[in-house]
N, CA, C and O atoms as a DFTB+ gen file, in Angstrom:
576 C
 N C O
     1  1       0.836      -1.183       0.000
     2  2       0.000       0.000       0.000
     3  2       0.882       1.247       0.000
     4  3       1.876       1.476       0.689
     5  1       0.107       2.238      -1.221
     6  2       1.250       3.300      -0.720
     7  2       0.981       3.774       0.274
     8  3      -0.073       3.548       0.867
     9  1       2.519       5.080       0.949
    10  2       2.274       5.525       1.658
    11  2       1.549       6.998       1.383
    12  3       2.011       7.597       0.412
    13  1       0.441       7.684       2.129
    14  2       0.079       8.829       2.091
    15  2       0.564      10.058       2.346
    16  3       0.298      11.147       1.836
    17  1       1.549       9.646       3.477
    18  2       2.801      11.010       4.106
    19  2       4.263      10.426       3.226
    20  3       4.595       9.291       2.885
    21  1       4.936      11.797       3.050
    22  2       6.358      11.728       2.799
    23  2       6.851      12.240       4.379
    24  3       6.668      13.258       5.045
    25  1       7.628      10.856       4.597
    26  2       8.565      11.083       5.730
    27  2       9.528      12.459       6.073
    28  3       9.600      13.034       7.159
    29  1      10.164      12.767       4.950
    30  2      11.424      13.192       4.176
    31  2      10.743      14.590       4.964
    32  3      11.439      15.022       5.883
    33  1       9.535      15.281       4.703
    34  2       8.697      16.517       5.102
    35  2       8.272      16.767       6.482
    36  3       7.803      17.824       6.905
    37  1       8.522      15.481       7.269
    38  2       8.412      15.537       8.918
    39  2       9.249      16.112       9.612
    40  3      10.256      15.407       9.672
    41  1       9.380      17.227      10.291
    42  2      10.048      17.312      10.595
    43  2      10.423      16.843      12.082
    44  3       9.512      16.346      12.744
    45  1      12.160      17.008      12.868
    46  2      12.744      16.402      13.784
    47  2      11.757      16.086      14.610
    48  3      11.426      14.940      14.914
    49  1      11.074      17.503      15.139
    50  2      10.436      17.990      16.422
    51  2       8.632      17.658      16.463
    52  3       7.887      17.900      17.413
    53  1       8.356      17.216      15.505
    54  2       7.268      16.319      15.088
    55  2       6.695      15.439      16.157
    56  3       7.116      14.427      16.717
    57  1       5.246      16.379      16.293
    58  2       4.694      15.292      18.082
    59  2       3.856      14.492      16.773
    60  3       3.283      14.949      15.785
    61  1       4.069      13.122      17.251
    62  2       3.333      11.847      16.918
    63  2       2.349      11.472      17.864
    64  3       2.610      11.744      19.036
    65  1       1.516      11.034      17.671
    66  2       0.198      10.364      19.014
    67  2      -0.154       9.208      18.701
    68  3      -0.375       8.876      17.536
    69  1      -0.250       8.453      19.685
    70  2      -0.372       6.934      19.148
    71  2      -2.053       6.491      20.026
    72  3      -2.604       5.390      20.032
    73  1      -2.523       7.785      20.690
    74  2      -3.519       7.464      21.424
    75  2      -5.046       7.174      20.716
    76  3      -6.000       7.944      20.607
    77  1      -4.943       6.210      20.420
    78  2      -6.530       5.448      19.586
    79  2      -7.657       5.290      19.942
    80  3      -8.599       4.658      19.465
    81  1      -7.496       6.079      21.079
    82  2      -8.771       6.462      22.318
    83  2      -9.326       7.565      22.073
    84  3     -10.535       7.788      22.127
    85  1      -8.169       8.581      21.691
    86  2      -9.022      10.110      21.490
    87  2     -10.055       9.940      20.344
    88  3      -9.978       9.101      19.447
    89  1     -10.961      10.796      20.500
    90  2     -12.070      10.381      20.019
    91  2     -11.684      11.962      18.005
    92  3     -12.456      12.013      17.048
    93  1     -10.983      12.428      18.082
    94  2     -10.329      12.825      17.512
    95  2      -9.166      12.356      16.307
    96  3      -8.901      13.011      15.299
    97  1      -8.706      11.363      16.609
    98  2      -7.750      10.317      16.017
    99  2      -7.390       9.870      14.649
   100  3      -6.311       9.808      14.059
   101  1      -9.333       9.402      14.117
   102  2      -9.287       9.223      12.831
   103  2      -9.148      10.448      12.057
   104  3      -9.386       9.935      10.963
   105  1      -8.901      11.942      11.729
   106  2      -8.863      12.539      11.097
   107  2      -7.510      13.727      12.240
   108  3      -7.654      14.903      12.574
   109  1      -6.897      13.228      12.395
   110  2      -5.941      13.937      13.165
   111  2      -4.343      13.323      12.491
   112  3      -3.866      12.189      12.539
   113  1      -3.912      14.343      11.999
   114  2      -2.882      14.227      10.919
   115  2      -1.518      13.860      12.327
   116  3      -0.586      13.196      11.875
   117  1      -1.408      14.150      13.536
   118  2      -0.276      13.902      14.596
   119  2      -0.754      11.957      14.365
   120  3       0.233      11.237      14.216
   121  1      -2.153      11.227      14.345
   122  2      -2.125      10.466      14.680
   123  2      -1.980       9.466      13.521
   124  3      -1.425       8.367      13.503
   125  1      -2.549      10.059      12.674
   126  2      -2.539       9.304      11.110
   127  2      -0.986       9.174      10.578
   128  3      -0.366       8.338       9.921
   129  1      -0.696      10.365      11.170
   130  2       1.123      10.269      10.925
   131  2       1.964       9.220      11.391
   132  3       2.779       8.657      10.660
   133  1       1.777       8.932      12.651
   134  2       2.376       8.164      13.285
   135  2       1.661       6.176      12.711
   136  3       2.212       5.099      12.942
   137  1       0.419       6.423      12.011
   138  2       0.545       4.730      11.452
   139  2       1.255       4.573      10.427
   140  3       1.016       3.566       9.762
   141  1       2.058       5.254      10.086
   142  2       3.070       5.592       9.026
   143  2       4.578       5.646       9.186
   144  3       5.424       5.278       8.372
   145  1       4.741       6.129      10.290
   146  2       5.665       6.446      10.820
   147  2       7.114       5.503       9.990
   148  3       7.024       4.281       9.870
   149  1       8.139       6.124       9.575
   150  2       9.104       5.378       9.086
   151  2       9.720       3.619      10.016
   152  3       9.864       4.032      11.167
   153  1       9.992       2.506      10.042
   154  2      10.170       1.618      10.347
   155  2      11.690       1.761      11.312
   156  3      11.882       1.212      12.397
   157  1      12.616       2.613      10.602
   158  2      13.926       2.435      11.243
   159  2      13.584       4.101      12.264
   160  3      14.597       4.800      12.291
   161  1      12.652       4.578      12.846
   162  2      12.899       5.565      13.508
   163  2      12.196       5.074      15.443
   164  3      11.075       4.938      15.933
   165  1      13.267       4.991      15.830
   166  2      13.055       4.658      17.595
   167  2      12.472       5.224      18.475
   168  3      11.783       4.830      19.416
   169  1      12.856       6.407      18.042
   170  2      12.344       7.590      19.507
   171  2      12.210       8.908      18.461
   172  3      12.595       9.123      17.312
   173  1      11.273       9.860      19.719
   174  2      11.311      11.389      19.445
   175  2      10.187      11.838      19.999
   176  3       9.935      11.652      21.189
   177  1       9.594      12.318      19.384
   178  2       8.155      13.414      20.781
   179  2       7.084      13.170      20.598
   180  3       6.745      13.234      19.416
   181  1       6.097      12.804      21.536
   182  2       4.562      12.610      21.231
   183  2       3.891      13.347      22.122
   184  3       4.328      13.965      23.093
   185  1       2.312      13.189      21.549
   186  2       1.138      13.567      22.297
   187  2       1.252      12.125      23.802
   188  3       1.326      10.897      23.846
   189  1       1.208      13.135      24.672
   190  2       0.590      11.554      25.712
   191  2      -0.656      12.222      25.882
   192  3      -0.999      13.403      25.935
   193  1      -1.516      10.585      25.983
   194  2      -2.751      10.697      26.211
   195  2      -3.428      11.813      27.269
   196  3      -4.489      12.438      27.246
   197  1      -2.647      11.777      27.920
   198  2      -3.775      13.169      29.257
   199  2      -3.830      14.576      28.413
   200  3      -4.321      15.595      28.900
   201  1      -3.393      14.531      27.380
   202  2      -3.267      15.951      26.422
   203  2      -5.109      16.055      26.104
   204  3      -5.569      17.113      25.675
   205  1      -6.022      14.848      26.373
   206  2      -7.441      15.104      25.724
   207  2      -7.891      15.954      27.524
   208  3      -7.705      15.657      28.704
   209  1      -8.312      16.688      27.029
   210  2      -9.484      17.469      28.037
   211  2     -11.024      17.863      27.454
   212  3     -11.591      18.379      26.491
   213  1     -11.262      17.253      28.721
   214  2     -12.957      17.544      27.994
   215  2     -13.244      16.906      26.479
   216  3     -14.234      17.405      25.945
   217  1     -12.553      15.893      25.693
   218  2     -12.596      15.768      24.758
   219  2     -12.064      16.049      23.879
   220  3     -12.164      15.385      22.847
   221  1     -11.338      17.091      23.964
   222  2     -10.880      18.146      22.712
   223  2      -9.179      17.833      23.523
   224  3      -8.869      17.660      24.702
   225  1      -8.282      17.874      22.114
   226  2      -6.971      17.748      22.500
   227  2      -6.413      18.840      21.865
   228  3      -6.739      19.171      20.725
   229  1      -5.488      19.492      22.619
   230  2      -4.795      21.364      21.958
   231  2      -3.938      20.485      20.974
   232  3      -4.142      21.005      19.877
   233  1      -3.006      19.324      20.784
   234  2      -2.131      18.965      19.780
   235  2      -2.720      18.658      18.213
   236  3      -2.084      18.513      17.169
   237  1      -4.463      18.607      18.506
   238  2      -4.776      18.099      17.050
   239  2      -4.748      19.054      16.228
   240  3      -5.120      20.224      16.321
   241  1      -4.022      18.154      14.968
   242  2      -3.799      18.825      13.735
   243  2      -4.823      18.264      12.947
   244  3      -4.901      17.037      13.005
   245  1      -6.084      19.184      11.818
   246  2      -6.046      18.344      10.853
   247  2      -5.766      17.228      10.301
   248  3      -4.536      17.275      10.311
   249  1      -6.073      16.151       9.775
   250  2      -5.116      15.657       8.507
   251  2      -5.875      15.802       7.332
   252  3      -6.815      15.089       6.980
   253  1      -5.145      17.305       6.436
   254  2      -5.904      17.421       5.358
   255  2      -4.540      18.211       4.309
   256  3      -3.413      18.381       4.772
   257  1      -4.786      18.470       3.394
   258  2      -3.526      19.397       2.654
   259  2      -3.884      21.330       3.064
   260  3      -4.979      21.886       2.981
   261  1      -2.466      21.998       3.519
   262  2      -3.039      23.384       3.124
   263  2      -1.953      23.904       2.675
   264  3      -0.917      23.286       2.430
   265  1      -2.205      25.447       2.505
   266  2      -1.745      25.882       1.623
   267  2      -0.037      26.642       2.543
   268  3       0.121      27.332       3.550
   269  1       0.634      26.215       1.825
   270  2       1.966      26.467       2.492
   271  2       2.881      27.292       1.508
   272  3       2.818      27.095       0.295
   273  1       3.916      28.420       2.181
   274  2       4.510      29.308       1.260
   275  2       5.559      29.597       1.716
   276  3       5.827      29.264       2.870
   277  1       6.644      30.449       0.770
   278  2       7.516      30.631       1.375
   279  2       7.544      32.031       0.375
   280  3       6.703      32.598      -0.323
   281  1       9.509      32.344       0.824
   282  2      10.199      33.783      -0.079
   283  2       8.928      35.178      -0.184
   284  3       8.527      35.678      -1.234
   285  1       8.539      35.526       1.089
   286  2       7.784      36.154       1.068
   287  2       8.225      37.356       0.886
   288  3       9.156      37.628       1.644
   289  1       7.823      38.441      -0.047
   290  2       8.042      39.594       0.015
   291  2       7.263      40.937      -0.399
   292  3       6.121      40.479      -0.383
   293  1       7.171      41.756      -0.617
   294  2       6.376      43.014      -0.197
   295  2       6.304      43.692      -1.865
   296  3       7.249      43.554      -2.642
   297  1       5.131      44.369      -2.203
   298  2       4.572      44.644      -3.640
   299  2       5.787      45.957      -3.492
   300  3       6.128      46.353      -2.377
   301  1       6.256      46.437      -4.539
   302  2       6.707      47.717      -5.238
   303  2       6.047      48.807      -4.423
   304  3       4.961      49.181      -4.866
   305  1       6.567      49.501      -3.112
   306  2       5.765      50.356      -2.900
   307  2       6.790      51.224      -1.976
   308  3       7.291      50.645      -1.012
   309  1       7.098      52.479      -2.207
   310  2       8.293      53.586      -0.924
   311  2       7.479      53.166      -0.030
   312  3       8.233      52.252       0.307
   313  1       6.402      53.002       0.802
   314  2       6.521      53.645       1.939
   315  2       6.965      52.073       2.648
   316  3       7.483      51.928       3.755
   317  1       6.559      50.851       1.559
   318  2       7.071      49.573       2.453
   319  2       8.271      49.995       2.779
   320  3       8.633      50.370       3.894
   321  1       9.214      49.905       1.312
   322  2      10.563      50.015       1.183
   323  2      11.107      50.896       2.950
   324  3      12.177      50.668       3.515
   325  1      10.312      51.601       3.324
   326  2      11.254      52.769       4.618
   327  2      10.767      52.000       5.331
   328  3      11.601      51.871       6.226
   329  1       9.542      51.073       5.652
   330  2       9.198      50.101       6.605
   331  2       9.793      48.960       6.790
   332  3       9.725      48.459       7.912
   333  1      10.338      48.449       5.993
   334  2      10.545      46.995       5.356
   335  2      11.975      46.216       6.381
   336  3      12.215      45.103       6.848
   337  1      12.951      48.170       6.332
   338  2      13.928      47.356       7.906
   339  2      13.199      47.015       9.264
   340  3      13.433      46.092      10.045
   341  1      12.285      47.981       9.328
   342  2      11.777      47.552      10.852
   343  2      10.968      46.194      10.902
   344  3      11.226      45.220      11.609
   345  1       9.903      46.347       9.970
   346  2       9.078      44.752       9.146
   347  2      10.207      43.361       9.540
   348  3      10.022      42.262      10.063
   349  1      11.348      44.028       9.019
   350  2      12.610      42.471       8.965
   351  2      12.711      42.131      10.415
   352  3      12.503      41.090      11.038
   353  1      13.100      43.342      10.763
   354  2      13.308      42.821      12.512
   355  2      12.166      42.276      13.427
   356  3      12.355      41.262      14.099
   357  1      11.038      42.917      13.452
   358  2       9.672      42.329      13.956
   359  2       9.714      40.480      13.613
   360  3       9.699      39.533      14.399
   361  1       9.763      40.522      12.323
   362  2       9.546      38.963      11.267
   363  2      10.602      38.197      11.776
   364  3      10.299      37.160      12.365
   365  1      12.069      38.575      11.638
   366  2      13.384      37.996      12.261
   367  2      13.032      37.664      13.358
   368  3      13.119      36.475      13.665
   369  1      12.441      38.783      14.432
   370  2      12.508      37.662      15.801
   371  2      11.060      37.040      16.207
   372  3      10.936      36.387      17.243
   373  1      10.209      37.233      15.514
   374  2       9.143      36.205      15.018
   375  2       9.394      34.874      15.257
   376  3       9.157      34.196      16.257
   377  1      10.238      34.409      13.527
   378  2      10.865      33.374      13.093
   379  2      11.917      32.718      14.182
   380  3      11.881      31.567      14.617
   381  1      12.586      33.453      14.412
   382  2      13.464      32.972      15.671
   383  2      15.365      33.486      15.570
   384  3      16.278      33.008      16.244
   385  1      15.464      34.603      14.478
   386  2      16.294      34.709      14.365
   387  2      16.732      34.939      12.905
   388  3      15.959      34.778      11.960
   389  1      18.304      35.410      12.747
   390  2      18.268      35.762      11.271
   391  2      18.637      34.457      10.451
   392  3      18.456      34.410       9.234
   393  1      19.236      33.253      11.276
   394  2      19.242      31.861      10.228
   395  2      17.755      31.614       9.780
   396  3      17.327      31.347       8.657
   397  1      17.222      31.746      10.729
   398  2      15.553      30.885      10.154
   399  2      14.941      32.324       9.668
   400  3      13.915      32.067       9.039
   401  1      15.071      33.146       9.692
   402  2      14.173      34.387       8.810
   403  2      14.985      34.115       7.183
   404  3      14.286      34.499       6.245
   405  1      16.347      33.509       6.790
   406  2      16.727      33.634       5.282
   407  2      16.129      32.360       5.114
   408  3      15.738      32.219       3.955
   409  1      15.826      30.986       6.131
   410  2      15.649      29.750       5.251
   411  2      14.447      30.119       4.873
   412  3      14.126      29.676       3.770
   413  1      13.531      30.894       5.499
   414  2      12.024      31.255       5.464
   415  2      11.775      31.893       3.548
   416  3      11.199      31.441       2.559
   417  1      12.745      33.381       3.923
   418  2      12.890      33.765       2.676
   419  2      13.424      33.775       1.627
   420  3      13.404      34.621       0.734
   421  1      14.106      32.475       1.733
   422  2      15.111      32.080       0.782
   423  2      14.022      30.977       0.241
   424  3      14.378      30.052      -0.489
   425  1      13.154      31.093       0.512
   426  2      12.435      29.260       0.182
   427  2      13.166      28.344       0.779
   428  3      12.811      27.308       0.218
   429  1      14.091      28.024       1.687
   430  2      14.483      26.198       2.120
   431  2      13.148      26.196       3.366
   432  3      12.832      25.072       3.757
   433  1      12.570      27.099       3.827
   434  2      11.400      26.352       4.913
   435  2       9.876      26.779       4.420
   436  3       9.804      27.741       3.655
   437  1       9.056      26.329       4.690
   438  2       8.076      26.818       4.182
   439  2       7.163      27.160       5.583
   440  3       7.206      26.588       6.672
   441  1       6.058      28.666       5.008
   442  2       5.806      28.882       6.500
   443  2       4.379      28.198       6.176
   444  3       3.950      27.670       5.150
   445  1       3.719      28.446       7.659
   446  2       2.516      27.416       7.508
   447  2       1.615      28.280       7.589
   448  3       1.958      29.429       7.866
   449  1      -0.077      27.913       7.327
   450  2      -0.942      28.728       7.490
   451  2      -0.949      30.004       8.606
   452  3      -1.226      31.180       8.373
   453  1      -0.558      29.398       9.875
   454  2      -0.619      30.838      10.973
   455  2       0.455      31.546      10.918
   456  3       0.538      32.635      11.487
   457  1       1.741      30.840       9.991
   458  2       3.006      31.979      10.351
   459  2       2.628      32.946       9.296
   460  3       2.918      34.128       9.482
   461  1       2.119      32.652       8.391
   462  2       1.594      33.332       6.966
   463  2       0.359      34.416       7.418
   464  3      -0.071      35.315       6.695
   465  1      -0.114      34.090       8.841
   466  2      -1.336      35.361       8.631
   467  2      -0.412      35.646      10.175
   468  3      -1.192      36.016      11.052
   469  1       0.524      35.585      10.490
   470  2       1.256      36.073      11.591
   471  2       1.632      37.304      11.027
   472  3       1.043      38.340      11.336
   473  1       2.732      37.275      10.079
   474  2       3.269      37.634       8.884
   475  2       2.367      39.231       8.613
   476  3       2.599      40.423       8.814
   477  1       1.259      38.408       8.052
   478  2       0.424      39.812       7.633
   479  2       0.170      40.571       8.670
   480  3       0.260      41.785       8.491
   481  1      -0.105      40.206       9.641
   482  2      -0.700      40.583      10.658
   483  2       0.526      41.736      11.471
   484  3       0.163      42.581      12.289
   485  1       1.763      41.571      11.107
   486  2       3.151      42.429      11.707
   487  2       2.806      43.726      11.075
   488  3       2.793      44.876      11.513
   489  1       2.506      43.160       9.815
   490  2       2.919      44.364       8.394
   491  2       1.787      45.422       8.792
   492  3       1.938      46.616       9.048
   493  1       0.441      44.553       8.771
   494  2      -0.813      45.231       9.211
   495  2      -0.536      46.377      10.411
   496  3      -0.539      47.606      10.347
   497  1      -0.313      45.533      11.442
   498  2       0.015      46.508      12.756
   499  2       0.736      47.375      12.657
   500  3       0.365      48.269      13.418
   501  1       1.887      47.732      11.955
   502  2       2.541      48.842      11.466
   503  2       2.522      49.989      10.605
   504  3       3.272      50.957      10.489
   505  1       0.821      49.402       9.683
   506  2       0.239      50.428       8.859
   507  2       0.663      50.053       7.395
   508  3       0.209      50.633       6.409
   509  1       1.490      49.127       7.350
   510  2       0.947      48.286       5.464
   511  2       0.280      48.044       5.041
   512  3       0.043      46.863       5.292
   513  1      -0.638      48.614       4.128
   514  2      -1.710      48.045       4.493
   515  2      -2.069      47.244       2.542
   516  3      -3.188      46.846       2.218
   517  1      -1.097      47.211       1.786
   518  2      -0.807      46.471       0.437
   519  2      -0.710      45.376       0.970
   520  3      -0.715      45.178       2.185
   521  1      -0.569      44.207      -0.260
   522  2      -0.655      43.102       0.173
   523  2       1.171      42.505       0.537
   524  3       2.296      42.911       0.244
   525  1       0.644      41.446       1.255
   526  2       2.178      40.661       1.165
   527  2       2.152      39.499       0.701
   528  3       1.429      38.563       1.039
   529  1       3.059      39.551      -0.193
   530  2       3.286      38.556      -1.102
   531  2       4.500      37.349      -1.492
   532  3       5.681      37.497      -1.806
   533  1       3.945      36.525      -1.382
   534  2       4.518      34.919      -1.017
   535  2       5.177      34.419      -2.336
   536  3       4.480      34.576      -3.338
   537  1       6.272      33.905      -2.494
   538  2       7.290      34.201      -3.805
   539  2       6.798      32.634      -3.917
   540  3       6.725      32.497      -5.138
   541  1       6.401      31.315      -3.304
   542  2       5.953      30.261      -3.989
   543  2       4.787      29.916      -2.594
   544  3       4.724      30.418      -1.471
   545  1       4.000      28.900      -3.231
   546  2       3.176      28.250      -2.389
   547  2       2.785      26.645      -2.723
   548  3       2.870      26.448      -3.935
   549  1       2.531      25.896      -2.253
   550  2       2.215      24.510      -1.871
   551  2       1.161      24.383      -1.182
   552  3       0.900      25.066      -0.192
   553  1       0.136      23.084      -1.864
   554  2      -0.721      22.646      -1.084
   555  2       0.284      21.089      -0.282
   556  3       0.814      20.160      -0.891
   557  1       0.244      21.259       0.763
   558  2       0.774      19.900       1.310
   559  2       0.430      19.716       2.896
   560  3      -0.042      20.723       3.423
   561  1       0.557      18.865       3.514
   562  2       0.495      18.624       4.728
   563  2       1.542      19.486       6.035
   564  3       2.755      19.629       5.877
   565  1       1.016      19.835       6.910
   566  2       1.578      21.159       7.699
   567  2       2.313      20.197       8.882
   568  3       1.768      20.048       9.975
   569  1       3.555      19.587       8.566
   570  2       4.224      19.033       9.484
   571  2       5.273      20.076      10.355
   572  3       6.378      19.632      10.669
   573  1       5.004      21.072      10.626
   574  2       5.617      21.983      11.261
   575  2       5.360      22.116      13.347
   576  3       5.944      22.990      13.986
């Protein structure tokens, strides 16, 4: 059977859940992930079960495709351009720094639906009010 996930796109820090109790499970991409899970991989991070409250678990993801982007950058406009250093720094320590703000905008990471309306949401608060614009995008699974 094929497989439905590419491993290769998981990343390290990737919570897996193996809990077949949550009533959540069958359509929860942490759990669907993990019946997949590569054969030669031993250890790394999961959901433990006491994560369900009241039913509802904060780790569930979807399992569906969305829309994922990267090399984001800003329309032709002066007043971005005089904004755009302060924009970097806000976004830089966002992201976590200036290595992961170039893999971001370089295309090697792709951001996910909330870093993408995080994103807008900087530019917004500062009075950008043009669009921001995402240099590629992907529909794929949000293993982030």
């Amino acid at each position: 059977m094929a497989k439905k996930y590419d491993s290769s796109q998981i990343a390290p820090s990737w919570l897996y859940c193996f809990n077949a109790q949550c009533p959540m499970h069958d359509h929860c991409l942490r759990f669907q992930s993990a019946l997949e899970m590569p054969a030669d991989k031993e250890n790394g991070w999961a959901v433990y079960p006491n994560a369900i409250k009241n039913g509802q678990c904060r780790f569930y993801r979807k399992d569906e495709k969305v829309t994922l982007a990267t090399g984001f950058v800003v329309k032709d406009n002066p007043r971005a351009t005089n904004m755009f250093v302060e924009m970097r720094h806000r976004i830089t320590n966002y992201l976590g720094g200036n290595g992961t703000y170039y893999l971001y905008r370089n295309g090697k990471k792709w951001l996910s639906p909330q870093q993408q309306e995080d994103i807008h949401r900087i530019f917004s608060n500062a009075g950008y009010t043009d669009e921001v614009v995402f240099g590629q995008t992907k529909e794929e699974y949000d293993f982030t």
